[in-house]
N, C-alpha and C positions, 0 to 999 in steps of 0.2 A: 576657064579654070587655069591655076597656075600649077603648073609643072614643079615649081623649084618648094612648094610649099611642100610634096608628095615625097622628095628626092631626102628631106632635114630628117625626116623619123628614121631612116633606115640607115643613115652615117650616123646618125646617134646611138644607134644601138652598137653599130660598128663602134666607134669609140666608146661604150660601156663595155662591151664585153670583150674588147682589148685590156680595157683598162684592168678588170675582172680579173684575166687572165695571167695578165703581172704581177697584179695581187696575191691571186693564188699559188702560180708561182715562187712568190718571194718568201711565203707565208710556208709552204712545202718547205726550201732553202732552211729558214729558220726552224722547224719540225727537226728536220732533219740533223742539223747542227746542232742543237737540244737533245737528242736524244742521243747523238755522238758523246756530249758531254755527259750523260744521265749511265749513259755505258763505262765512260770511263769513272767516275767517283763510286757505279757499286763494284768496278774491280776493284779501287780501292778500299775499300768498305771490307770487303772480303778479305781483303792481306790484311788489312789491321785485324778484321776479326781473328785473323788465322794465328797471329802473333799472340793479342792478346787471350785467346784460350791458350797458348802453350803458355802464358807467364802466368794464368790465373788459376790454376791448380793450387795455391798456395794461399788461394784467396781467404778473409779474414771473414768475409760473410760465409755462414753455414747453414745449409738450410737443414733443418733437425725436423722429423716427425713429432707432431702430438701427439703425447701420451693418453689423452682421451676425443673417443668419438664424438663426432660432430653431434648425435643424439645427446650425448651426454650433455654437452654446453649449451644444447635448446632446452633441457630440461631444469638444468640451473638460471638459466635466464629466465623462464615460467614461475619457478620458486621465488625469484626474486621478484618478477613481476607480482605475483601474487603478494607477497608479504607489502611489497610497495604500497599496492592497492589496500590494505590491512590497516595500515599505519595511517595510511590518507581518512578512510572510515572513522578510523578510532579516534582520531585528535582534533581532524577537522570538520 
């Protein structure tokens, strides 16, 4: 039996899970510097937000209440439906 054939599976795994290891590694590295940067653009995020709520007090969009309930415009939209269905019967 050959010796040197028994000796190749076990440096290979050596150099896979070296290699693995750099990998992983490198891969941590860049996580990491990702997420450094994902830290710094929501503090940015945050001071713009902060700014523009102090300028938007004055904003041109308003959000206004409806004057009728949500029941009410299911109930117009059923009238309508129905009439709809009326008009379809009768004409065509």
């Amino acid at each position: 039996m050959d010796s040197s054939g028994t000796d190749s599976p076990p440096s290979k795994i050596d150099d896979t899970t070296e290699k693995m290891a750099d990998l992983a590694t490198e891969i941590q590295q860049a996580v990491d510097e990702s997420i450094g940067e994902m830290e710094e653009i929501t503090t940015e995020l945050q001071e713009t937000e902060g700014m523009e709520s102090q300028t938007s007090n004055d904003s041109e969009f308003v959000m206004w209440e409806s004057p009728l309930k949500q029941s009410t415009y299911m109930f117009i939209w059923a009238l309508a439906s129905l009439g709809s269905f009326a008009v379809f019967f009768r004409y065509f």
